[in-house]
N, C-alpha and C positions, 0 to 999 in steps of 0.2 A: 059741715061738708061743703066743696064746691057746688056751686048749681050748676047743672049740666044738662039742665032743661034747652037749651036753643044749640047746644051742639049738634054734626050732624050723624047720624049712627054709620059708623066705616070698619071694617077689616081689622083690628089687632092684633096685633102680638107682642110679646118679650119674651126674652130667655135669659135666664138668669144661670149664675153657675156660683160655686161651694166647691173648697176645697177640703176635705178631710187626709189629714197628715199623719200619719204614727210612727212613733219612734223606729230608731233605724233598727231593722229587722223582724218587728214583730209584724208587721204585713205579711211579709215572706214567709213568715212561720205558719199565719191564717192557711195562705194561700198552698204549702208545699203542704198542711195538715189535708185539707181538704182534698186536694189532687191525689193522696195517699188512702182515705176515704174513697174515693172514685175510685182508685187503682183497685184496691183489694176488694172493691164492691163487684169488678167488672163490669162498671156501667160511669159512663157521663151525667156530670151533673148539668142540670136544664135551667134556661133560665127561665124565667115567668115574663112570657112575651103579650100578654092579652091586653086590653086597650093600648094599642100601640107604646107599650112602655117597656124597657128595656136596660138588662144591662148586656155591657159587649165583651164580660169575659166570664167567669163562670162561678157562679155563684158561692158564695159563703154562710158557710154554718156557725153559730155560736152554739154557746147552751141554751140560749132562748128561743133557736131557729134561723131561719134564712134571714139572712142579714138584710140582703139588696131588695129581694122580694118585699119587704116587712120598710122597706124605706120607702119604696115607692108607694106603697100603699099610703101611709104615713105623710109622705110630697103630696098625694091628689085629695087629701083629705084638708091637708093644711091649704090649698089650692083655694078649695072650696069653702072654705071658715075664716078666708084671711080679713073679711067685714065684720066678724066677730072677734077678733082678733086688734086689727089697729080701727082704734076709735073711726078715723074720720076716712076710710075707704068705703065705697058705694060697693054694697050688694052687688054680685055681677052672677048672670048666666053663662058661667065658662062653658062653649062650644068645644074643647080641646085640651088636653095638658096632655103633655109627652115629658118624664123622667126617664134619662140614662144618665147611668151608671157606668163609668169604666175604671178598672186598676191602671195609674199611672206608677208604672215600677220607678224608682225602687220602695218610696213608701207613702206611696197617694191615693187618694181614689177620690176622681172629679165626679161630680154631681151634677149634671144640665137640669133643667127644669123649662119646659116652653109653654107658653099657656097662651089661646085664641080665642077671639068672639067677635060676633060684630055687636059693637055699641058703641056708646057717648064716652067712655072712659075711657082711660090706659089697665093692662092688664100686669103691669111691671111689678108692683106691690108684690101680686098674686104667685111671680114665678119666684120671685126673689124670696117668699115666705117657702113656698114649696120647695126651693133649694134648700134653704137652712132646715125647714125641719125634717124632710130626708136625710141631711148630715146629721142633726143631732140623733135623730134614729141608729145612723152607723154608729154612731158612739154610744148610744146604751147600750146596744148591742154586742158592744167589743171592750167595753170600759173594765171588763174581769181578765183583758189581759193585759191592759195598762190606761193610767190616767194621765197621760203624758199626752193624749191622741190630742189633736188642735186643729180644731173647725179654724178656717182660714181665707181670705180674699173672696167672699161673698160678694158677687157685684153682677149689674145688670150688664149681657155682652150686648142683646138688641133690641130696639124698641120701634114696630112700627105703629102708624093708624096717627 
């Protein structure tokens, strides 16, 4: 590891994003399934808005359960293990992670991931791990209706501190 002993402890952040892509129409299919589920339910599906995390269109169901919900959990966890995870990242007390979720029509759905603290390090590692394995999560999750789905342009958009 870096030594990071004489650094001085400052404000961090990064945001990192993940594309998950599926083939052409079977998003549409999740999504006019589920809206159809809603419809004949007579009730709106909700997103799972607690620790400020969020997606901004309206959730998805597999056979396994909530999709976006079950990702984001999955992003704050990975968050939090990413020292466990890549050998030579420093432990960190994340003060913050925000995952959103939105459906990019016609067959996307982007994945943010922002992660804060103040310390000696960068937090970039931490969002950029929580992107990807929030998308890998969409993808298990949706892999029974095609394995064509392609995790995609995973990259850090910002990094302060």
């Amino acid at each position: 590891m870096v030594n990071v002993s004489e650094k001085p402890v400052t404000f961090r952040t990064a945001k990192a994003r993940s594309i998950v892509q599926f083939p052409d129409s079977v998003l549409e299919k999740i999504l006019q399934t589920n809206n159809n589920k809603s419809s004949n339910n007579n009730e709106s599906v909700n997103n799972s808005n607690s620790n400020n995390n969020n997606s901004n269109n309206n959730e998805i169901q597999s056979k396994k359960g909530p999709v976006f919900a079950t990702a984001i959990i999955s992003g704050t966890m990975a968050v939090k293990n990413t020292s466990h995870l890549i050998p030579f990242c420093h432990p960190l007390n994340i003060e913050d992670c925000k995952i959103n979720i939105t459906v990019s029509p016609p067959n996307s759905i982007v994945v943010e991931c922002e992660v804060s603290l103040f310390g000696k390090t960068g937090v970039e590692m931490e969002a950029m791990v929580g992107a990807s394995v929030a998308s890998l999560t969409i993808y298990d999750m949706c892999k029974a209706l095609s394995h064509d789905i392609i995790i995609k342009d995973t990259m850090l958009i910002k990094k302060t501190g």
